[in-house]
C-alpha positions as CSV (number, residue, x, y, z in Angstrom):
1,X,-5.4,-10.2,3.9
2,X,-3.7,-8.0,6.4
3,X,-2.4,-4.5,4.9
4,X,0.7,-3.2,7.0
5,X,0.8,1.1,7.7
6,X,4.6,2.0,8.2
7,X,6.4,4.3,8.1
8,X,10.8,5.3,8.4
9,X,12.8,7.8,9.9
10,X,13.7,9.3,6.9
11,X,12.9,12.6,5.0
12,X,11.0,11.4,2.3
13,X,9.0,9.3,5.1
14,X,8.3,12.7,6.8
15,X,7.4,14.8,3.5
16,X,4.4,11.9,2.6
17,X,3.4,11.9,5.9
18,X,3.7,15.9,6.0
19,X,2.0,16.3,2.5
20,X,-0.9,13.5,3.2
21,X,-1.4,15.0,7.0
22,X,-0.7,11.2,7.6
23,X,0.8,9.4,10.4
24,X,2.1,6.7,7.8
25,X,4.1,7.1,4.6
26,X,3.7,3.6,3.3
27,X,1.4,0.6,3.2
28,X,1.9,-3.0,2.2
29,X,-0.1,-5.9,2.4
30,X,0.7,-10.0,4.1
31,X,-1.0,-12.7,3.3
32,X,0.6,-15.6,5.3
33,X,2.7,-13.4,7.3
34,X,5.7,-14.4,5.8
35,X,6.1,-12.6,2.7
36,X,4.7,-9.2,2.1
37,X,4.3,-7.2,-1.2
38,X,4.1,-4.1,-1.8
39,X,6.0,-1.4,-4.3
40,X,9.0,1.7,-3.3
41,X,10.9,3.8,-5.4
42,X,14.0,2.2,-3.4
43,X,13.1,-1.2,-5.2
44,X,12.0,-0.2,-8.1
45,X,8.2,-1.2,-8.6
46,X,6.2,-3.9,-7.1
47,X,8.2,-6.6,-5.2
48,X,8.1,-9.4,-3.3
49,X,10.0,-9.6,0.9
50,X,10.5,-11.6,3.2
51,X,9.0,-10.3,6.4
52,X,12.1,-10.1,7.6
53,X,13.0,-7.6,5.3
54,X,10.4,-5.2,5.4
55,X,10.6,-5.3,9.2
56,X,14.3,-4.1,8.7
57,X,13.5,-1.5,6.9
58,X,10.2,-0.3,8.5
59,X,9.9,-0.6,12.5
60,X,7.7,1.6,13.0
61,X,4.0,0.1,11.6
62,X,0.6,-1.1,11.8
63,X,-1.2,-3.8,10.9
64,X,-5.1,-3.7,10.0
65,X,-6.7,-6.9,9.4
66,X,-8.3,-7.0,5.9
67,X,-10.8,-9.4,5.3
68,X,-12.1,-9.8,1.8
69,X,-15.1,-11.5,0.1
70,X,-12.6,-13.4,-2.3
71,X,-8.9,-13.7,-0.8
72,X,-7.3,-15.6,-3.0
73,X,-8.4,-13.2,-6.3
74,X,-6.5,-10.7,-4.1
75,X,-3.5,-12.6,-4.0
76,X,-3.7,-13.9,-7.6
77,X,-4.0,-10.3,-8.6
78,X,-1.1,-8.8,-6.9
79,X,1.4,-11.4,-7.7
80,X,0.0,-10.6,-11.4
81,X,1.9,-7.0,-10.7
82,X,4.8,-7.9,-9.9
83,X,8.0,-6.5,-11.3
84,X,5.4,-3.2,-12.4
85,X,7.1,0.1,-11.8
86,X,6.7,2.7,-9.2
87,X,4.3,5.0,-9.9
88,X,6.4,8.6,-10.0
89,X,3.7,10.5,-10.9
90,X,1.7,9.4,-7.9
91,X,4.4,12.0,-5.5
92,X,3.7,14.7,-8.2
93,X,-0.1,13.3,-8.7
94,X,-0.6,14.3,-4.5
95,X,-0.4,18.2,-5.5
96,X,-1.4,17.9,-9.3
97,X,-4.3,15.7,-9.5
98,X,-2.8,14.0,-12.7
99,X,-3.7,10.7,-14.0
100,X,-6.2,8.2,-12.5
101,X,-5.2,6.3,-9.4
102,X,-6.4,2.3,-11.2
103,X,-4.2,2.9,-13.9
104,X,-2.9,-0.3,-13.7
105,X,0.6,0.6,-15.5
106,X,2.5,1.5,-12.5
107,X,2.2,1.6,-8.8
108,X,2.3,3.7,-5.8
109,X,1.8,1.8,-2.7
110,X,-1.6,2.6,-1.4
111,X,-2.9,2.8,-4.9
112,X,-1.7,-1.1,-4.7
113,X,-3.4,-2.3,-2.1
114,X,-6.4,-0.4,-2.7
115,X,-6.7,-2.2,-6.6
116,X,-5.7,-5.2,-4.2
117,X,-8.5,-4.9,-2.4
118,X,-11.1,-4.4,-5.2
119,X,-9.7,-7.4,-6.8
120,X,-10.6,-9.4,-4.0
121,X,-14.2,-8.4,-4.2
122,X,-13.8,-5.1,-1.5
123,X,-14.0,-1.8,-3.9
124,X,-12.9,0.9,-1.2
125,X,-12.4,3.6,-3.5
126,X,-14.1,5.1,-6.5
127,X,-11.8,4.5,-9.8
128,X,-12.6,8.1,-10.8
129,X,-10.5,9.5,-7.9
130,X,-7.1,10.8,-8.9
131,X,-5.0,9.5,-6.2
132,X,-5.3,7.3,-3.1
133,X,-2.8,7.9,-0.1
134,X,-1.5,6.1,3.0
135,X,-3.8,8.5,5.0
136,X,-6.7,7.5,2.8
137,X,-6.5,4.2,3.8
138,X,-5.9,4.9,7.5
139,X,-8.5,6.6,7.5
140,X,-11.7,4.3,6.9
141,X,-13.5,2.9,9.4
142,X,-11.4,-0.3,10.1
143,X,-10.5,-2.3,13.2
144,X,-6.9,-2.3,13.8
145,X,-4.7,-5.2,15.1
146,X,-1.6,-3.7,16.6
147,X,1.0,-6.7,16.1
148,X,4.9,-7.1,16.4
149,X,4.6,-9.9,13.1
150,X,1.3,-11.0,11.4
C-alpha cells in the first residue's frame, strides 16, 4: 500500500495545514497505482479515482510506501467504506477533541488511512486518540518515496 501526502493551493488546503502545523492538508492511499481512495468534503465521503483524477486536483504530493503485514485486508477494508460520509466533525474535532477518531461512521482522510492501516495488520495509532491528522501521519518514522505516479 502506498499512502499519498498532498496538498492544493487553496484556503481550506492552507488552514489544515496551518491548524495541524503540517506541510500536507490531505492523504490518500494507492494500491495498484491506478486508482486511489481516499474521502473530501468536495466529494462527499469516501470515493474511488482514477489517478488521473486525483493528480488533477492535487499536484503538489508525496508518496510514502506502506508495507503492511496483510495487504489485501487493507484493501478489502477500504472498499468496505466506500460511499461513507466525510467526517465534519473531524475540522471541528482538530480544536475540540470530540468524538473518537475509529468511529467507523464517517471519515476524515487521515483517519481513513490510518483504520486502513490497522486493518491490514499495521495499528499506528491508539483508538483512544481523539483525532489523527495529515501531520500525524507525516510524522512517523517512515521512508519516503518521492514519485511523479506510483
Amino acid at each position: 500500500m502506498r499512502i499519498i501526502f498532498a496538498r492544493r493551493p487553496t484556503l481550506g488546503s492552507a488552514l489544515i495545514r496551518w491548524f495541524t502545523w503540517s506541510r500536507w492538508s490531505h492523504v490518500a492511499v494507492t494500491f495498484d497505482g491506478h486508482t486511489v481512495i481516499d474521502t473530501t468534503f468536495k466529494h462527499g465521503g469516501v470515493k474511488v479515482h482514477s489517478w488521473r483524477a486525483f493528480t488533477d486536483d492535487y499536484a503538489d504530493r508525496e508518496i510514502l510506501d506502506m508495507p503492511l503485514p496483510d495487504e489485501a485486508a487493507a484493501e478489502r477494508w477500504l472498499l468496505r467504506q466506500l460511499h461513507k460520509p466525510y467526517d465534519w466533525t473531524a475540522l471541528v474535532g482538530l480544536v475540540l477533541r470530540s468524538r473518537r477518531w475509529a468511529d467507523a461512521d464517517s471519515w476524515f482522510c487521515s483517519e481513513l488511512v490510518a483504520a486502513a492501516c490497522a486493518a491490514g495488520g499495521l495499528p499506528l495509532f491508539r483508538e483512544d486518540a481523539a483525532r489523527i491528522t495529515p501531520r500525524d501521519l507525516a510524522v512517523l518514522n517512515l521512508p519516503r518515496l518521492v514519485l511523479a505516479a506510483p
